[in-house]
C-alpha positions in Angstrom: -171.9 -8.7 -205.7 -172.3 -5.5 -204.3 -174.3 -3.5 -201.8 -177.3 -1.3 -202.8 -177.8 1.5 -200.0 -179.3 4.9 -199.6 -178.9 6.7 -196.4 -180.9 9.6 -197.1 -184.1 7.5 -196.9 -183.0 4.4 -195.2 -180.7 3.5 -193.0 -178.9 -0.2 -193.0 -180.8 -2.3 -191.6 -177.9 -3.6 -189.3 -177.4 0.4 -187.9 -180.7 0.0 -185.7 -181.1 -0.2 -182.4 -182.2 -3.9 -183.0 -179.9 -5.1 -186.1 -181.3 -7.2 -188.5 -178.7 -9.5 -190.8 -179.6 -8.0 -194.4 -179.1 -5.4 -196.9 -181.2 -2.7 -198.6 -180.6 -4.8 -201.9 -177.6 -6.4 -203.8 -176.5 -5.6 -207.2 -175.1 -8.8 -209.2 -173.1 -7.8 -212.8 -174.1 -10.5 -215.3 -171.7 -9.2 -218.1 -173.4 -6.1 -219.4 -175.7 -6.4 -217.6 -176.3 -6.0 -213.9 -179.8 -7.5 -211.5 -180.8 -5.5 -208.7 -182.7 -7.2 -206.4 -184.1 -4.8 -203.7 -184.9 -6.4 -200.2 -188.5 -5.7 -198.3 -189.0 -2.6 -197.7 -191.4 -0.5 -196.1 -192.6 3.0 -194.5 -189.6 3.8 -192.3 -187.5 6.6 -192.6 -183.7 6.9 -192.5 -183.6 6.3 -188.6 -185.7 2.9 -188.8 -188.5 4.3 -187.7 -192.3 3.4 -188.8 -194.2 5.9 -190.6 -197.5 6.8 -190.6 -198.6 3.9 -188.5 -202.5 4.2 -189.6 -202.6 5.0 -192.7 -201.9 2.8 -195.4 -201.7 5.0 -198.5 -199.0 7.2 -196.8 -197.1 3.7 -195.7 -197.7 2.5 -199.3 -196.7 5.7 -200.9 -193.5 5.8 -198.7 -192.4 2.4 -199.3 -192.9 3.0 -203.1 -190.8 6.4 -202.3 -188.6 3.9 -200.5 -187.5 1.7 -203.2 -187.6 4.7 -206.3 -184.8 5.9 -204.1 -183.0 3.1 -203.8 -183.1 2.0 -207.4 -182.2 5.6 -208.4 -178.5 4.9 -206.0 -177.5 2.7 -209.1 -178.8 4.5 -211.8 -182.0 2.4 -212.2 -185.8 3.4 -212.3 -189.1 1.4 -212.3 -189.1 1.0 -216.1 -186.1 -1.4 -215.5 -188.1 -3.6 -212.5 -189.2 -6.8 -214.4 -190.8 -8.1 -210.7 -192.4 -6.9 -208.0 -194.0 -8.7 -204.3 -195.8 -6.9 -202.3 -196.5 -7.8 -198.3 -199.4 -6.8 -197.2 -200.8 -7.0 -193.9 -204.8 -7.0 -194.5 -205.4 -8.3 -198.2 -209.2 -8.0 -198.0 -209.2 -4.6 -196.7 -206.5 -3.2 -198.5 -205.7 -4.6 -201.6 -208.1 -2.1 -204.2 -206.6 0.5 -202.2 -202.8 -0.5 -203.1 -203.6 -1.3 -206.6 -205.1 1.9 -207.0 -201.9 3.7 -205.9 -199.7 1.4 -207.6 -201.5 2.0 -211.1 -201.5 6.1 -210.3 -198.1 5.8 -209.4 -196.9 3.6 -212.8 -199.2 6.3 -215.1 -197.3 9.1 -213.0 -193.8 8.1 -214.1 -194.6 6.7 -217.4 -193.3 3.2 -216.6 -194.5 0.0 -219.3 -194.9 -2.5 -219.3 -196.0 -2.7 -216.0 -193.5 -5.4 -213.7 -194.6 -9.2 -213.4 -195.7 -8.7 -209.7 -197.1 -10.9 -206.9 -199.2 -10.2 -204.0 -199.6 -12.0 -200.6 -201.2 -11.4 -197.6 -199.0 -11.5 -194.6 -197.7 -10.8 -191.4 -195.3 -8.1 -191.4 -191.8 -7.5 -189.2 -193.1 -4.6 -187.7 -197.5 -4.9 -186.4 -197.5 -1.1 -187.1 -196.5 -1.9 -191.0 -199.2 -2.8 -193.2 -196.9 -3.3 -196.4 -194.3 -3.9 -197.8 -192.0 -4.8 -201.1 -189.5 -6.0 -202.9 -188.5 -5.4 -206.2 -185.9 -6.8 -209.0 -184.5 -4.7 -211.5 -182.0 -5.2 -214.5 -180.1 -2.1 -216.0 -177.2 -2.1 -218.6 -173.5 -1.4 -217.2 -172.1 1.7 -218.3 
């Protein structure tokens, strides 16, 4: 097993101010193959700090920014997620909005089949956040 970090965009989570016990994601090799599975992640930027705190299709976009980087550190992009779960904080209010951004965003970068996914209202780490994800991926070893 092995770390999955990228400190242009985020910061360990252990680094903050107030350390939390987990990593960006952990990459298990299964032969010739290898499973990424990418932790919660959300609008913060490389310091651990919240972003755009009112406005959930700049905290959605970032967190999808979030991940895309974070896959891309192993040579992996969202046509290799199989599964997605999505956090988010008001499901009623929000979820059309998230759905929409998450089908532009797919279209955008050519990515099918879409990933199995779930989605879940929830309270959040943060009560700025208003999402957040995970993903898992699986790419072929070079």
């Amino acid at each position: 097993m092995k770390q999955i970090s990228n400190t242009k965009v985020l910061n360990e989570a252990y680094s903050y101010e107030k350390p939390s016990g987990f990593s960006r994601g952990v990459r298990v090799e299964m032969g010739d193959s290898s499973i990424l599975f990418i932790s919660g992640t959300a609008s913060i930027d490389e310091q651990g700090v919240s972003l755009y705190e009112e406005d959930f299709i700049a905290q959605t976009q970032r967190a999808f920014y979030n991940v895309t980087q974070l896959l891309e550190s192993e040579g992996a992009t969202w046509n290799d997620v199989v599964k997605t779960t999505i956090y988010i904080k008001d499901i009623a209010k929000n979820y059309d909005r998230f759905n929409l951004v998450r089908t532009l965003f797919f279209k955008h970068r050519n990515v099918f089949p879409y990933p199995a996914s779930v989605c879940v209202q929830a309270t959040l780490c943060r009560p700025e956040l208003m999402i957040e994800m995970d993903a898992m991926a699986i790419i072929r070893n070079k």
